[in-house]
C-alpha positions in Angstrom: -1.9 62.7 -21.7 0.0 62.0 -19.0 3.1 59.0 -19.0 2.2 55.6 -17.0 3.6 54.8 -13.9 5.1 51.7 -15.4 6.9 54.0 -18.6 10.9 53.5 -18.0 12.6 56.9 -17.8 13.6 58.7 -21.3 10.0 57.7 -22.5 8.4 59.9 -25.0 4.7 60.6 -24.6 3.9 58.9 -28.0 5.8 55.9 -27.4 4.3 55.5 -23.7 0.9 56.2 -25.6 1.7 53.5 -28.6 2.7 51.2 -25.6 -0.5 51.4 -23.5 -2.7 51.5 -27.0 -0.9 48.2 -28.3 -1.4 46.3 -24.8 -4.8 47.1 -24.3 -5.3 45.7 -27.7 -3.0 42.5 -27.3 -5.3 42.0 -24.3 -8.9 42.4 -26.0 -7.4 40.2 -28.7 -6.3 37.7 -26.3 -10.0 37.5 -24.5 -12.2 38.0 -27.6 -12.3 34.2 -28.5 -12.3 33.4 -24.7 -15.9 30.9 -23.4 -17.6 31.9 -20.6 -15.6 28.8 -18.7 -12.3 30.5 -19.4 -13.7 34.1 -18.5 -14.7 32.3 -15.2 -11.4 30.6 -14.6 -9.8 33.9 -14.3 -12.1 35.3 -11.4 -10.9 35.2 -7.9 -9.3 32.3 -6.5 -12.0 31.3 -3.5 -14.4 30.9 -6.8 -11.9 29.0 -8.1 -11.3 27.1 -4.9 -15.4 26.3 -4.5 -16.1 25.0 -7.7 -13.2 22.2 -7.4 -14.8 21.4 -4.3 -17.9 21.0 -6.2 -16.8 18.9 -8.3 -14.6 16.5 -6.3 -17.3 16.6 -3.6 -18.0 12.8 -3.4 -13.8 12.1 -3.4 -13.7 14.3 -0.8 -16.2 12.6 1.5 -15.1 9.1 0.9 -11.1 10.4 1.9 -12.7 12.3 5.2 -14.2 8.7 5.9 -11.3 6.7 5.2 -9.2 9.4 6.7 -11.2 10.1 10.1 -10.7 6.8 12.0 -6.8 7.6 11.5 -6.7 10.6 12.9 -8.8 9.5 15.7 -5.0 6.9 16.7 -3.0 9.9 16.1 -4.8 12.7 18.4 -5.8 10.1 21.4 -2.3 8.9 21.2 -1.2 12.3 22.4 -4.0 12.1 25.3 -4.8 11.9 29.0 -5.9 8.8 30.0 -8.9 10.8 31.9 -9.2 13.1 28.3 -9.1 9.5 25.8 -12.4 7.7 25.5 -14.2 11.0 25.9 -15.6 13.1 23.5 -13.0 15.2 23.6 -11.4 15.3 19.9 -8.3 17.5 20.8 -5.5 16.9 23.4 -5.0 19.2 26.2 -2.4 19.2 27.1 -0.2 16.9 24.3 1.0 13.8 26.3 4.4 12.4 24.4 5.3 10.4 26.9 2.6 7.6 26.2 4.4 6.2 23.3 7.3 5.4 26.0 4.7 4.0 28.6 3.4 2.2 25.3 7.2 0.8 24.8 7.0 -0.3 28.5 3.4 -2.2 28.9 4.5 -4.9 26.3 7.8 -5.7 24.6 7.1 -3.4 21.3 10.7 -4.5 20.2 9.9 -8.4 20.2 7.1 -8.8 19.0 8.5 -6.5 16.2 11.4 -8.6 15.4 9.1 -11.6 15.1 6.6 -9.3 12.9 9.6 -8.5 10.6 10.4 -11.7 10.2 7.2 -13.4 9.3 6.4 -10.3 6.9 10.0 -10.2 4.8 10.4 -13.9 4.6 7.2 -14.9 4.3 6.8 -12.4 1.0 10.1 -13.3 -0.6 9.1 -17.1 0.0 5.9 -16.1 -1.5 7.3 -14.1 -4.6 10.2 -17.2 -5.6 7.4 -19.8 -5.1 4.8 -18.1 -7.0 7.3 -16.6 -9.9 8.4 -20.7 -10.4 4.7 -21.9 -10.5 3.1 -18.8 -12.4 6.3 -19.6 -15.0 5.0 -23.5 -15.5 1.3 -22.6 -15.7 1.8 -20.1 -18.5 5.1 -20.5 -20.6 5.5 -24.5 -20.5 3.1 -26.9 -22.4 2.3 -29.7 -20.7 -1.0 -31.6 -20.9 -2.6 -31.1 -17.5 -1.7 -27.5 -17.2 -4.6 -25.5 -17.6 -6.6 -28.4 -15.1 -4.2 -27.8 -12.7 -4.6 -24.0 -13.1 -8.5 -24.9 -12.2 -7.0 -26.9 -9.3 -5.0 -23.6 -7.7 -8.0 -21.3 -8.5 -10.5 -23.6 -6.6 -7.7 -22.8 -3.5 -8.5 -19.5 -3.5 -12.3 -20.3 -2.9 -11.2 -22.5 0.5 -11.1 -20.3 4.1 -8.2 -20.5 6.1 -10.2 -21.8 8.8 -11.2 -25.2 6.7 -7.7 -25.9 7.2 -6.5 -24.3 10.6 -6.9 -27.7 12.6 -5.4 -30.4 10.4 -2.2 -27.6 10.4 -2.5 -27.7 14.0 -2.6 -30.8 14.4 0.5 -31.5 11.9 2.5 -28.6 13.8 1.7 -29.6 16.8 3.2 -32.9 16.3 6.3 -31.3 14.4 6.6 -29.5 17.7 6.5 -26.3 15.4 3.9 -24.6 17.4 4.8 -21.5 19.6 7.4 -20.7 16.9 7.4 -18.8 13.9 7.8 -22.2 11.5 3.8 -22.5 11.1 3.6 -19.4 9.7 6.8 -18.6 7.4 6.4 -22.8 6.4 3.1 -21.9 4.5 4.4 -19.0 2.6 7.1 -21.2 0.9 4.8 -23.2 -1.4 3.2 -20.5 -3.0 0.0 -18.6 -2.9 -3.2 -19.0 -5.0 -3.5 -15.6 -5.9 -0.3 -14.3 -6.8 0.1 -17.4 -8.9 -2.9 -16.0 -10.5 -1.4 -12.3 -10.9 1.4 -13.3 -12.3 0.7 -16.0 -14.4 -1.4 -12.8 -16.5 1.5 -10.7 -15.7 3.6 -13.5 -17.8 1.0 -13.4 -20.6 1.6 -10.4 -21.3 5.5 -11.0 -22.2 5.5 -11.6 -26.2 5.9 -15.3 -27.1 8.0 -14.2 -29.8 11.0 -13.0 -27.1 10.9 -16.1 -25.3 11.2 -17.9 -28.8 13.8 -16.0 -30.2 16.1 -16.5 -26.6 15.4 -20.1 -26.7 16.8 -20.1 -30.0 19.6 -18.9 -29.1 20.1 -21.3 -26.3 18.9 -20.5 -23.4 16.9 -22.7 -21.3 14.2 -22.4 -19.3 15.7 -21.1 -16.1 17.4 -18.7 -18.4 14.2 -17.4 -20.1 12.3 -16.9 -16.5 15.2 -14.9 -14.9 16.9 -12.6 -18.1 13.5 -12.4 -20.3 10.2 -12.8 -18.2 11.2 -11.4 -14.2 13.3 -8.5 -16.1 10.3 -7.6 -18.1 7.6 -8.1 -15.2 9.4 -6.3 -11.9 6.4 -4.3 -11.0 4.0 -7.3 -11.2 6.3 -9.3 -9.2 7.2 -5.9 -7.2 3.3 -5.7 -6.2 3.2 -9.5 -5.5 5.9 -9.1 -2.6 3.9 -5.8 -1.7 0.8 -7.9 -1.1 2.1 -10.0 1.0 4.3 -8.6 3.0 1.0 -6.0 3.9 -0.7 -9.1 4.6 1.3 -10.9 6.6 2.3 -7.2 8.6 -1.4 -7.4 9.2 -2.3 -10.9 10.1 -4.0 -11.7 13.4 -5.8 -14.6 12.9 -2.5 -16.9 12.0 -0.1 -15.8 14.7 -3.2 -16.0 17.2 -3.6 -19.8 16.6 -0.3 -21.0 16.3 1.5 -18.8 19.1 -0.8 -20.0 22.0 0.5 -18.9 25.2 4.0 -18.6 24.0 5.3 -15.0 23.9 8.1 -16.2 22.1 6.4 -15.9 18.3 4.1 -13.3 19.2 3.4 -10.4 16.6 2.8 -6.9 17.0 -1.0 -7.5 16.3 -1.1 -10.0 18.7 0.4 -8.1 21.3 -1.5 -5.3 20.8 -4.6 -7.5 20.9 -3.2 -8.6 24.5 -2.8 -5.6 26.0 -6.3 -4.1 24.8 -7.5 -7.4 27.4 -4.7 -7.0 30.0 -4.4 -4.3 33.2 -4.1 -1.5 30.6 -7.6 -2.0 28.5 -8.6 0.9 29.9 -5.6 3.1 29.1 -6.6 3.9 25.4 -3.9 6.7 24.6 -1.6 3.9 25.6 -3.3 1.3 23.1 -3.5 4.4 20.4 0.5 5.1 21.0 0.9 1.3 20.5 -1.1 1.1 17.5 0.4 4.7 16.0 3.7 2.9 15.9 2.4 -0.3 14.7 1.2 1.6 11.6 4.0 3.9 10.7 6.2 0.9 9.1 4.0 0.0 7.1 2.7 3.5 5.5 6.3 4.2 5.0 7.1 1.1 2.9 3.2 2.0 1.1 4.6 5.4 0.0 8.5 4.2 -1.1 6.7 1.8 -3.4 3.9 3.8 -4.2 5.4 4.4 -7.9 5.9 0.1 -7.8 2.3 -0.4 -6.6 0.3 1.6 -8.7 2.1 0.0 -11.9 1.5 -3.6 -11.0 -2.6 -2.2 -9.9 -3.0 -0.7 -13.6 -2.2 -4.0 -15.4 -3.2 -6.7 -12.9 -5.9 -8.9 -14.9 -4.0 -8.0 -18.7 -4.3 -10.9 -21.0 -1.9 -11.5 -23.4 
């Protein structure tokens, strides 16, 4: 019998032979308790590859929906204006300069500034507002409380445009509209729902901590900021995350309270404007515009990813 190929030099025959006996038996010893589902998990990796397709094919479908009209933006943004609106799906040739004809056709940089603002203070107004409210509806005992909890659910039941023309009419005599004041004003009294979040958020803070820290002197302002915010950062951190997607997104508010004024115009407003102006028929244009208009805020998605899928899984706990 001859030595493996694998035998180091100096080798006898009977310890190359004990060798090869020894692993062949390690290996039927290994596989003699194996189930048919282990022996298949070993075959080939395109069976492998097929049956986890199989079995995440309904996943797979919904993502290639929610997926497709995105990629739609990103190719026609690299377009021809004669190749966009076509059925062509691929560029040919890839246009890059349409992002900086998309920079030129409205002012990209304004209406982001204004966009920026409304979004950042609007959501930190929202989050200190909401964390003071949420507090008083769920750690202090008063006697109205849980009425007035009914009070700011029934809000949240009442369309923004029930109350989009006695706002008018109060801005308009403020002289607030064509600014940015009608929409970050609104954002600094609270919001329904995140009161809502995170007053469950706060139940789910042990009454025995706040207790035992009002015992030892603190007051209330003391218990909300070094026992309840400490102990409910991704609530709250999913609260500002809300809202500052929301109010990146809005079109229906800036629409109505900008007018004419391209002073406190937004990115989605702007975009809106040039879909209806001389370049509506320039669609790798509108697609450059709206490529750029997304990218802030899938960045900011994926930094507090980790932040957002904490406050998801225990949104609606009850203490």
């Amino acid at each position: 019998m001859s030595l493996p190929h694998d035998a180091p030099k100096g080798t006898s025959l009977t310890d190359a032979t004990f060798r090869q006996l020894t692993r062949g038996t390690a290996y039927q010893l290994a596989t003699a308790n194996e189930t048919p589902l282990d022996q298949m998990t070993r075959k080939p990796t395109v069976r492998r590859i097929l049956m986890g397709v199989a079995d995440h094919a309904v996943a797979i479908v919904l993502s290639v929906a929610v997926l497709l009209p995105f990629a739609i933006v990103f190719l026609t943004a690299f377009m021809t204006q004669a190749q966009s609106g076509t059925s062509n799906l691929w560029p040919s040739p890839w246009i890059w300069t349409n992002f900086r004809d998309a920079l030129k056709a409205f002012p990209l940089w304004h209406n982001l500034a204004n966009t920026v603002i409304y979004a950042a203070v609007g959501s930190l107004g929202i989050m200190i507002s909401s964390i003071f409210t949420a507090y008083g509806l769920s750690r202090l005992k008063w006697r109205i409380r849980d009425w007035v909890f009914v009070v700011v659910l029934a809000a949240m039941m009442i369309p923004p445009q029930v109350t989009t023309l006695p706002l008018y009419v109060l801005y308009a005599k403020l002289h607030m509209t064509g600014t940015l004041w009608p929409l970050i004003l609104p954002n600094l009294f609270f919001d329904a729902y995140s009161v809502f979040l995170l007053r469950q958020f706060f139940f789910t803070v042990p009454t025995e901590m706040t207790e035992a820290a009002r015992l030892d002197g603190a007051g209330e302002m003391g218990i909300l900021f070094r026992v309840i915010v400490p102990l409910t950062k991704p609530g709250i951190a999913a609260i500002g995350l809300f809202s500052f997607m929301y109010n990146w997104n809005d079109f229906y508010t800036p629409l109505v309270y900008s007018g004419q004024s391209t002073a406190a115009q937004t990115l989605s407003v702007g975009l809106s404007l040039m879909a209806t102006s001389q370049h509506q028929q320039a669609y790798q244009m509108q697609m450059a515009a709206s490529l750029m208009f997304l990218v802030p805020v899938i960045i900011i998605f994926f930094l507090a990813q980790k932040v957002f899928v904490e406050g998801i899984s225990i949104t609606g706990v009850k203490g």
